[in-house]
Backbone atoms as SQL, in Angstrom:
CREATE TABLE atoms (id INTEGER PRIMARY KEY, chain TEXT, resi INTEGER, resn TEXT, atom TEXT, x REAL, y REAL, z REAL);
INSERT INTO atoms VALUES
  (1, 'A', 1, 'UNK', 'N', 0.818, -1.185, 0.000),
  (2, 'A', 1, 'UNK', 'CA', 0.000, 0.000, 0.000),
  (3, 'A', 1, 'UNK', 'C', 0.867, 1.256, 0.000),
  (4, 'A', 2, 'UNK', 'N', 1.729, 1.140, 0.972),
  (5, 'A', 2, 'UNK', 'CA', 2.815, 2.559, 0.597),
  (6, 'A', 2, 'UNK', 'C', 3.847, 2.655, -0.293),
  (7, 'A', 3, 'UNK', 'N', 3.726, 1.302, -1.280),
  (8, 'A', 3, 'UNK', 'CA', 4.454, 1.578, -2.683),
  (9, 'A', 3, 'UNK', 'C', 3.581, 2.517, -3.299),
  (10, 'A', 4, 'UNK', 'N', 2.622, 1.714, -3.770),
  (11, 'A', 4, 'UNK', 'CA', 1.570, 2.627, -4.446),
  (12, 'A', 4, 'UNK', 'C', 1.560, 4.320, -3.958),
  (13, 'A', 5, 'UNK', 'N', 1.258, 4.383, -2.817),
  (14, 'A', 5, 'UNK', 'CA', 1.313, 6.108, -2.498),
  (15, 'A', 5, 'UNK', 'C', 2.564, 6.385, -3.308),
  (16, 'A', 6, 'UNK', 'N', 3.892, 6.027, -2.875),
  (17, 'A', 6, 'UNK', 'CA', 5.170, 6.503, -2.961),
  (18, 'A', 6, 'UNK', 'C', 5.320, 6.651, -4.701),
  (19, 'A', 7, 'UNK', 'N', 4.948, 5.671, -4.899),
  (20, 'A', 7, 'UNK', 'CA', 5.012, 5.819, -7.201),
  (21, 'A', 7, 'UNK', 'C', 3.707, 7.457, -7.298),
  (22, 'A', 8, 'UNK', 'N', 2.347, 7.263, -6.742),
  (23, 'A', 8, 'UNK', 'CA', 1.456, 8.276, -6.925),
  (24, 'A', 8, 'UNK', 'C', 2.266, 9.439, -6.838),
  (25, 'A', 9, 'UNK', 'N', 2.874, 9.207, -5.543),
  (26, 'A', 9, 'UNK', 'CA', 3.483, 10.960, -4.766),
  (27, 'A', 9, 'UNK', 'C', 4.618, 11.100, -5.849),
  (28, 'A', 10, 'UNK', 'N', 5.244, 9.930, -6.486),
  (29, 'A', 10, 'UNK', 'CA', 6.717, 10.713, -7.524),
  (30, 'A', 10, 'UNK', 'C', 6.080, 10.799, -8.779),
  (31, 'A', 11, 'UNK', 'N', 4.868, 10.239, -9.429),
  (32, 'A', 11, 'UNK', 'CA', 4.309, 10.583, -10.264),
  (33, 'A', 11, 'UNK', 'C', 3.699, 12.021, -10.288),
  (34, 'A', 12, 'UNK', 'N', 2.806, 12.595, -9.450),
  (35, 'A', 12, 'UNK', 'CA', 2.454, 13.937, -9.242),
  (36, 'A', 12, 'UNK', 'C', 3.876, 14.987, -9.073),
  (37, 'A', 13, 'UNK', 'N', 4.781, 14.456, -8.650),
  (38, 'A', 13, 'UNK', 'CA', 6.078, 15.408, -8.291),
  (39, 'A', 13, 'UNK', 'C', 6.614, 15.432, -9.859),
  (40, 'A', 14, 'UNK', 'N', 6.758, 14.380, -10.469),
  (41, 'A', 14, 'UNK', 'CA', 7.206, 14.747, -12.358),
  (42, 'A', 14, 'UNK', 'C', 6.092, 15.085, -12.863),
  (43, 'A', 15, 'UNK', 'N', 4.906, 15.510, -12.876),
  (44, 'A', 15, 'UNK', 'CA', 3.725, 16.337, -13.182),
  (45, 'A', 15, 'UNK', 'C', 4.034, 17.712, -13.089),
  (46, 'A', 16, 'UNK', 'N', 4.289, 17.527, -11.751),
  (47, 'A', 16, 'UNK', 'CA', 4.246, 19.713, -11.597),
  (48, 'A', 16, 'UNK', 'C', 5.554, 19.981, -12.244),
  (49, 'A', 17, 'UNK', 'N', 6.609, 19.156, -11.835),
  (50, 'A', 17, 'UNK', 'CA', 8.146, 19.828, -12.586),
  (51, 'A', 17, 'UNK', 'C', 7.938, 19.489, -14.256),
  (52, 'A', 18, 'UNK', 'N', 6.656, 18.695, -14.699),
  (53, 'A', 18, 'UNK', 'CA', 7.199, 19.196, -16.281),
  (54, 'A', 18, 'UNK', 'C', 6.016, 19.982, -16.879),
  (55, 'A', 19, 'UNK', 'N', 4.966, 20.587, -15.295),
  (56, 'A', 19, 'UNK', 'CA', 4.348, 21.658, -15.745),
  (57, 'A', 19, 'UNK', 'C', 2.689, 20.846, -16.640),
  (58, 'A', 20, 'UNK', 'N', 3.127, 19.698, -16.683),
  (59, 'A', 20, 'UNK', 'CA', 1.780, 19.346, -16.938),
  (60, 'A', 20, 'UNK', 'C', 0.760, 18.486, -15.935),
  (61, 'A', 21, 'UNK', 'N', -0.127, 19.127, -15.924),
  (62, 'A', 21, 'UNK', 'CA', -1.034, 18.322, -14.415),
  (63, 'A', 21, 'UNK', 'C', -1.943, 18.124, -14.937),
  (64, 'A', 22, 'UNK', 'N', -2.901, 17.046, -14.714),
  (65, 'A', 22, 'UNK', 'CA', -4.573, 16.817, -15.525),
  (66, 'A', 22, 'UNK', 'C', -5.416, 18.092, -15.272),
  (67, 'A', 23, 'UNK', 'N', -5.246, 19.066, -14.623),
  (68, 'A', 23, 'UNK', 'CA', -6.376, 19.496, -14.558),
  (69, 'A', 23, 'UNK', 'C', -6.165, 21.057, -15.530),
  (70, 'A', 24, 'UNK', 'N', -5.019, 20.845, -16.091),
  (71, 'A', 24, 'UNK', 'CA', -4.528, 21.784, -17.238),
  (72, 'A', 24, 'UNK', 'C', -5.709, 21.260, -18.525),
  (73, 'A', 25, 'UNK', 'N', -5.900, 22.943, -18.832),
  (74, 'A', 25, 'UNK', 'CA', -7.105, 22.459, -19.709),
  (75, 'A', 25, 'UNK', 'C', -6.877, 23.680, -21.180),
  (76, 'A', 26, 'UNK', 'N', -7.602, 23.381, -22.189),
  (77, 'A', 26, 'UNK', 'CA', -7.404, 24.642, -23.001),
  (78, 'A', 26, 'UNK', 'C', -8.405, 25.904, -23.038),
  (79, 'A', 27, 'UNK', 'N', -7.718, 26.911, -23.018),
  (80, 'A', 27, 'UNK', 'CA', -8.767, 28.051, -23.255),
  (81, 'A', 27, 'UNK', 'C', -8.864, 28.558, -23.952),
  (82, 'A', 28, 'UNK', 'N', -10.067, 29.382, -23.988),
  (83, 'A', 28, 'UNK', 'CA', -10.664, 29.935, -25.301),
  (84, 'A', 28, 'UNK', 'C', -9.832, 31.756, -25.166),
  (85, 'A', 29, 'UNK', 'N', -8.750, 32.349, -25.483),
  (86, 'A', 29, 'UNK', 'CA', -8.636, 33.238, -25.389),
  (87, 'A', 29, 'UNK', 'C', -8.319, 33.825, -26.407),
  (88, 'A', 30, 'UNK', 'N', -8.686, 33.318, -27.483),
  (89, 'A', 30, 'UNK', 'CA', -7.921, 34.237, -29.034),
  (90, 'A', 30, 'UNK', 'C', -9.931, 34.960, -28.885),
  (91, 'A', 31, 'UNK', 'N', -9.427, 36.472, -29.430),
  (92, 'A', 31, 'UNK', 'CA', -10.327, 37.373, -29.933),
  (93, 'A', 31, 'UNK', 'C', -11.353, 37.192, -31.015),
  (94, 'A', 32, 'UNK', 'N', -12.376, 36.859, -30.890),
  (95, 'A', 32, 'UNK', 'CA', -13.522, 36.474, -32.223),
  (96, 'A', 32, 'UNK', 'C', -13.350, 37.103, -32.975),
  (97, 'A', 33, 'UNK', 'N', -13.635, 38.548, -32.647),
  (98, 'A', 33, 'UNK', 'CA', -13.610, 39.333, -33.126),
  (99, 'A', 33, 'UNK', 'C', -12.551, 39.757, -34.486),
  (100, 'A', 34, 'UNK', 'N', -11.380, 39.684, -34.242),
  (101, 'A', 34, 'UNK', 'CA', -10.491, 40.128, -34.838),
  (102, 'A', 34, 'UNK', 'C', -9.618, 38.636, -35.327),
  (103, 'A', 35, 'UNK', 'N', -10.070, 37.592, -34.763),
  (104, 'A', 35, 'UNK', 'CA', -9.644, 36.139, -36.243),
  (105, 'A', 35, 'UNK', 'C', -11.055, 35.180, -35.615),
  (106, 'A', 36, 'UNK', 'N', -11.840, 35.160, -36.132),
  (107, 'A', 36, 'UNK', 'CA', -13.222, 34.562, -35.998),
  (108, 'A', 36, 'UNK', 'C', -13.028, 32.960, -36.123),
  (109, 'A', 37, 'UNK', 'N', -11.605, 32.903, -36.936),
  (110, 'A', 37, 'UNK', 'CA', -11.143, 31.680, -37.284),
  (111, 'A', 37, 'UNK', 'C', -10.738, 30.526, -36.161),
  (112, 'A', 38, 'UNK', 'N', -9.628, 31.852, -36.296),
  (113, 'A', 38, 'UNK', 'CA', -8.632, 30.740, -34.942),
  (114, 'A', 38, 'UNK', 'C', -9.425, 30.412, -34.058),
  (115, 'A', 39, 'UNK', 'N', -10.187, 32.038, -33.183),
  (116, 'A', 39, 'UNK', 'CA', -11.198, 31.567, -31.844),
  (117, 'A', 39, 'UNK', 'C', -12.211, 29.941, -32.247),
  (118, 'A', 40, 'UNK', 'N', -12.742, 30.215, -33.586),
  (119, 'A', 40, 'UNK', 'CA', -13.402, 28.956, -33.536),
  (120, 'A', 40, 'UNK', 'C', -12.872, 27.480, -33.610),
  (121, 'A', 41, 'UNK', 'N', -11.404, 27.766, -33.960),
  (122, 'A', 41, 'UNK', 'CA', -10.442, 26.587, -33.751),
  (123, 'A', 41, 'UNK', 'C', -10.464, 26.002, -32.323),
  (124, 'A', 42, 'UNK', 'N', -10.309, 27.364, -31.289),
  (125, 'A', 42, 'UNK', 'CA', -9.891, 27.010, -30.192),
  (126, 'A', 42, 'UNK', 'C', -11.050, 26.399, -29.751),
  (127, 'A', 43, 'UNK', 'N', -12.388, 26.712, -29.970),
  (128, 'A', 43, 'UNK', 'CA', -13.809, 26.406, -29.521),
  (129, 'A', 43, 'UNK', 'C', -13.373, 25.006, -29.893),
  (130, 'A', 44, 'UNK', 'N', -13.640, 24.559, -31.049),
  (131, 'A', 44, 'UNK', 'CA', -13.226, 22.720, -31.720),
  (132, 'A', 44, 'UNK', 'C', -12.085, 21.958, -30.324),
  (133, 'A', 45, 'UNK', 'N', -11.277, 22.913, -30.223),
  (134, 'A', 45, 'UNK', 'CA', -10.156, 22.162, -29.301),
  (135, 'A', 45, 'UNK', 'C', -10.536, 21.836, -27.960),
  (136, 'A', 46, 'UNK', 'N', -11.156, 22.931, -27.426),
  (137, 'A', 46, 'UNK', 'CA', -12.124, 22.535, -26.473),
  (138, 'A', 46, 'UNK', 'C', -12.928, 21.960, -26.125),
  (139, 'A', 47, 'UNK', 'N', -14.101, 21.422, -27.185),
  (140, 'A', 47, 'UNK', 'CA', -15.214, 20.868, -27.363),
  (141, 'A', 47, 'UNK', 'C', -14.533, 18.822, -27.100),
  (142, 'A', 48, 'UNK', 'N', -13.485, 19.139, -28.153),
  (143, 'A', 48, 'UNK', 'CA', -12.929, 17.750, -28.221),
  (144, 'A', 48, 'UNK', 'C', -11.807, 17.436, -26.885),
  (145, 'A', 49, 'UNK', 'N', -11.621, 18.603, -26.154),
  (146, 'A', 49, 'UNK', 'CA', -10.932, 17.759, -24.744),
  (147, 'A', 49, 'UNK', 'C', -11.811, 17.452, -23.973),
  (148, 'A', 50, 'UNK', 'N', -13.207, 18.264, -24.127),
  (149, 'A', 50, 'UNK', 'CA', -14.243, 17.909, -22.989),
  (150, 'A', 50, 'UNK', 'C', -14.805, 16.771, -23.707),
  (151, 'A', 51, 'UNK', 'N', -14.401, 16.300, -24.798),
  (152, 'A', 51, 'UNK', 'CA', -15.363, 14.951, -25.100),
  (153, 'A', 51, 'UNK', 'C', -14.437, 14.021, -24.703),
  (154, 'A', 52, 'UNK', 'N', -12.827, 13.899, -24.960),
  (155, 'A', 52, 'UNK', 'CA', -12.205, 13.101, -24.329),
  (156, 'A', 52, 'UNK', 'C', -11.953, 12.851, -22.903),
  (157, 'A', 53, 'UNK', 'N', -12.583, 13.806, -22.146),
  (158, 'A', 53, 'UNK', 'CA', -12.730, 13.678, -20.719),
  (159, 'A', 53, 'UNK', 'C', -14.165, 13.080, -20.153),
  (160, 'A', 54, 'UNK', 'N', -15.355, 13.077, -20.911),
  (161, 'A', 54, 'UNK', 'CA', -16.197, 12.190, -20.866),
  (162, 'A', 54, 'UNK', 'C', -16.216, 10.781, -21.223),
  (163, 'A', 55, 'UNK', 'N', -15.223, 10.632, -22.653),
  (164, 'A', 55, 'UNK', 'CA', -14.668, 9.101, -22.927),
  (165, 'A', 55, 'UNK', 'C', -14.007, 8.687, -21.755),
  (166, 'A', 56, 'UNK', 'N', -13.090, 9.080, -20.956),
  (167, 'A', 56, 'UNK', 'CA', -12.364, 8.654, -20.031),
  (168, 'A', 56, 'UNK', 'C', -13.200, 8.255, -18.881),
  (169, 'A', 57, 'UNK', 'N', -13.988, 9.338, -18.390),
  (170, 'A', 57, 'UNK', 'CA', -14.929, 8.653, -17.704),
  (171, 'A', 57, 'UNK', 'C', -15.595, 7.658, -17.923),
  (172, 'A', 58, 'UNK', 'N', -16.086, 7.330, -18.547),
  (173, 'A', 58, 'UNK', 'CA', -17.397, 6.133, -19.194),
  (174, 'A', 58, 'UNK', 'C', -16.544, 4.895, -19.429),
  (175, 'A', 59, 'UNK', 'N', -15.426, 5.274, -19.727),
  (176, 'A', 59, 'UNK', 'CA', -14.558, 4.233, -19.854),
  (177, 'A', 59, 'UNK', 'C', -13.275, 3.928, -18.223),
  (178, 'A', 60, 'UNK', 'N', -13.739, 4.571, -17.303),
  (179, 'A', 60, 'UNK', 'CA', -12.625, 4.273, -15.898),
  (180, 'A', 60, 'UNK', 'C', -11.375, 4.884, -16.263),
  (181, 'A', 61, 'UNK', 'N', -11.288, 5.398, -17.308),
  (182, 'A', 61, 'UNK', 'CA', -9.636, 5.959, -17.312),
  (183, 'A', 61, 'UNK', 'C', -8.534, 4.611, -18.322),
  (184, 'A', 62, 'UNK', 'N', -9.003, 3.907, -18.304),
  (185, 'A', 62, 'UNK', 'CA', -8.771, 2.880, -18.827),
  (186, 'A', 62, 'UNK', 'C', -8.747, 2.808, -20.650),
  (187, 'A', 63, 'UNK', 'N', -7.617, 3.492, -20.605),
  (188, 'A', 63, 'UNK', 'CA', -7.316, 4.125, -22.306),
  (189, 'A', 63, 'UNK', 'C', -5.821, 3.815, -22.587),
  (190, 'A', 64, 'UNK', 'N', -5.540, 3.063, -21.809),
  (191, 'A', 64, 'UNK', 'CA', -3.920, 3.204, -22.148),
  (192, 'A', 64, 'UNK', 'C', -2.712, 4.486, -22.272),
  (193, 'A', 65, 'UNK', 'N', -3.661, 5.033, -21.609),
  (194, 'A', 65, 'UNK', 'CA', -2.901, 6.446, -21.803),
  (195, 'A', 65, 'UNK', 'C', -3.106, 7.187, -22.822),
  (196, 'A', 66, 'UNK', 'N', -3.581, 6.717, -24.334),
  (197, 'A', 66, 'UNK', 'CA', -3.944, 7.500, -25.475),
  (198, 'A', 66, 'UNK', 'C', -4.867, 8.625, -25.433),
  (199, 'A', 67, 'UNK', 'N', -6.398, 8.327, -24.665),
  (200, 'A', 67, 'UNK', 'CA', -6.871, 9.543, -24.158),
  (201, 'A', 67, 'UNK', 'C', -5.955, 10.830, -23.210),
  (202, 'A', 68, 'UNK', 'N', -5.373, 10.542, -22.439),
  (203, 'A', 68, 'UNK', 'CA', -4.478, 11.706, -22.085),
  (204, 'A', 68, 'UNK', 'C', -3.265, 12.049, -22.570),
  (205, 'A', 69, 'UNK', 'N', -3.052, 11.180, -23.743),
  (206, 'A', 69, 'UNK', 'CA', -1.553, 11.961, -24.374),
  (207, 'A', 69, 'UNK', 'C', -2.588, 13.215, -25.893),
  (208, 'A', 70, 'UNK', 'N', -3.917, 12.607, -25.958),
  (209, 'A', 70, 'UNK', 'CA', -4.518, 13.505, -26.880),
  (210, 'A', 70, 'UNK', 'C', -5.058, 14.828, -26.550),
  (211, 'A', 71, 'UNK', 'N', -5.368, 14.436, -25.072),
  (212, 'A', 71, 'UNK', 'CA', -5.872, 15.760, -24.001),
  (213, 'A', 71, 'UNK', 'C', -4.416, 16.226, -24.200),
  (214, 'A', 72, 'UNK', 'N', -3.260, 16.225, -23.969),
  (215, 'A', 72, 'UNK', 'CA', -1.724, 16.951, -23.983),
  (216, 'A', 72, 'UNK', 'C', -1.198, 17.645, -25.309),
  (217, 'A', 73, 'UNK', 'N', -1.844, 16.819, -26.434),
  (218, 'A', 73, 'UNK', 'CA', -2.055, 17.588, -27.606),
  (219, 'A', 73, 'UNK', 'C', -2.607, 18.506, -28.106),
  (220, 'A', 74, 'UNK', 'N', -4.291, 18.326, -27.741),
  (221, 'A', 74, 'UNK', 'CA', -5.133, 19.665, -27.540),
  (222, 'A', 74, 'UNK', 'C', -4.688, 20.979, -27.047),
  (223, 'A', 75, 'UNK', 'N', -3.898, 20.775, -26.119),
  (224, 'A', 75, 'UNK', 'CA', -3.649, 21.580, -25.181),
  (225, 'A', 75, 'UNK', 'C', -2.336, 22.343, -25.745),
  (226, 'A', 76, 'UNK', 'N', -1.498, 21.402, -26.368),
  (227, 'A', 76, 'UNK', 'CA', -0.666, 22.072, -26.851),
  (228, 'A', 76, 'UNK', 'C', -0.767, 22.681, -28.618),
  (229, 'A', 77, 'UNK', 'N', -2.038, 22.193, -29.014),
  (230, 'A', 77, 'UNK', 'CA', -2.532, 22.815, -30.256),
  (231, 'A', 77, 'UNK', 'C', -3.400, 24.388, -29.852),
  (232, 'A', 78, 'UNK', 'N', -4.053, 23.800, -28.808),
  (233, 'A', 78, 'UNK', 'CA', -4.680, 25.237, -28.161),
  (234, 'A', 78, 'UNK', 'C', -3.551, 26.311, -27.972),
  (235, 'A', 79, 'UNK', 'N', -2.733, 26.398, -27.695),
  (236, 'A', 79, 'UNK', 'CA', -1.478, 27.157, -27.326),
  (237, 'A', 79, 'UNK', 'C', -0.769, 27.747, -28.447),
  (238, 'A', 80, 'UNK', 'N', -0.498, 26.718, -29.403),
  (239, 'A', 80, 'UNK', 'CA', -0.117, 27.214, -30.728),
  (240, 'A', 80, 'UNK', 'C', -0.820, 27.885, -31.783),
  (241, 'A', 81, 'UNK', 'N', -2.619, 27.894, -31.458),
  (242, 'A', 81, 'UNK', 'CA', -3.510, 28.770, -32.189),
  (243, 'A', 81, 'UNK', 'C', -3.283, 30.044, -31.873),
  (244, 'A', 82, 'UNK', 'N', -3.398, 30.194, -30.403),
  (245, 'A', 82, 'UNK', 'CA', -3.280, 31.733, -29.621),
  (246, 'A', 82, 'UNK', 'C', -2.263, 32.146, -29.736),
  (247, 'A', 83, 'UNK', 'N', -0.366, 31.393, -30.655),
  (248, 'A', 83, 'UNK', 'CA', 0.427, 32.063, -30.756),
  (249, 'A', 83, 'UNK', 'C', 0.269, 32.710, -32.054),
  (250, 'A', 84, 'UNK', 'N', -0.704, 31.769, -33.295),
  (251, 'A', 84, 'UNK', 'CA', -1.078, 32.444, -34.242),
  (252, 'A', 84, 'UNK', 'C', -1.751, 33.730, -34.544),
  (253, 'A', 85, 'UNK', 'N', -2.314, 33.630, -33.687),
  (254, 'A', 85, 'UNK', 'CA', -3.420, 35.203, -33.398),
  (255, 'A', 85, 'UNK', 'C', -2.187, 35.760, -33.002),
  (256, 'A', 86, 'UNK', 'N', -1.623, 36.202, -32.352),
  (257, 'A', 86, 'UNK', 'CA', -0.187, 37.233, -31.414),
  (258, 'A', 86, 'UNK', 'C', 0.749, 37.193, -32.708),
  (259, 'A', 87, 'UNK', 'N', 0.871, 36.509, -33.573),
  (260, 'A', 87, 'UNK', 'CA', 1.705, 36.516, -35.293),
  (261, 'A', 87, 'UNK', 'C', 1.168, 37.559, -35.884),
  (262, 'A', 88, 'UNK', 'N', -0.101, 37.179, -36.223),
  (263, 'A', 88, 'UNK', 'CA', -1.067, 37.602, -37.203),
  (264, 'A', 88, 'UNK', 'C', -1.373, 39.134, -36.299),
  (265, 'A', 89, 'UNK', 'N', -1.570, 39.510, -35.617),
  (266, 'A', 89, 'UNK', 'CA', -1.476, 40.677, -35.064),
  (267, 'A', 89, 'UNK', 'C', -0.364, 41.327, -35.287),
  (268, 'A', 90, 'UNK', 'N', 0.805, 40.846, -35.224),
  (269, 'A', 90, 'UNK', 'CA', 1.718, 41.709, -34.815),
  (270, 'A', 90, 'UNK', 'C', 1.891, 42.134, -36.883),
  (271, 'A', 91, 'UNK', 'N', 1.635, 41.214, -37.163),
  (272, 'A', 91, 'UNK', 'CA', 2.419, 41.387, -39.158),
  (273, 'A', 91, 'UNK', 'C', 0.796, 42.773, -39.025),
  (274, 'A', 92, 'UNK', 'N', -0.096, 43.095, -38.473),
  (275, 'A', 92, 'UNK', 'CA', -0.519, 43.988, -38.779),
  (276, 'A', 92, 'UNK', 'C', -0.919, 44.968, -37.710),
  (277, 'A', 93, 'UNK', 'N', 0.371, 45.104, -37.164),
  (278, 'A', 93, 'UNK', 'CA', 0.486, 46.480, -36.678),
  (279, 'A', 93, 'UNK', 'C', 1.309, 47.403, -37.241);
């Protein structure tokens, strides 16, 4: 029983030091307004981590890990939209 804690507790400790924790999620912060595009990208990216977080449920978590290496993708596609918007802004200022 205190293996298990001890792997949990060094598993959560290489979580925070590589900055990724489950409850990291993507947000919607690119401007509608001004790329109607991207924001609705980010909406799609969102829509599909909250569906892979309902698969996970319904399924116990029990994905082999593929559901949360796709949630880690989202997340890092979400990130790379909102650097597109901060591009695309800046080529028109």
């Amino acid at each position: 029983m205190n293996f298990k804690l001890s792997v949990g507790s060094a598993a959560l400790a290489l979580a925070i030091a590589g900055g990724t924790l489950a409850a990291q999620t993507p947000v919607n912060n690119v401007n509608g307004s001004v790329h109607p595009n991207l924001a609705a990208a980010q909406r799609l990216v969102t829509q599909a981590f909250q569906k892979l977080t309902v698969a996970q449920q319904a399924n116990h978590m029990d994905m082999k890990g593929h559901a949360a290496k796709a949630k880690q993708l989202l997340i890092q596609a979400n990130q790379e939209i909102k650097l597109a918007a901060e591009m695309a802004n800046q080529k028109h200022k």
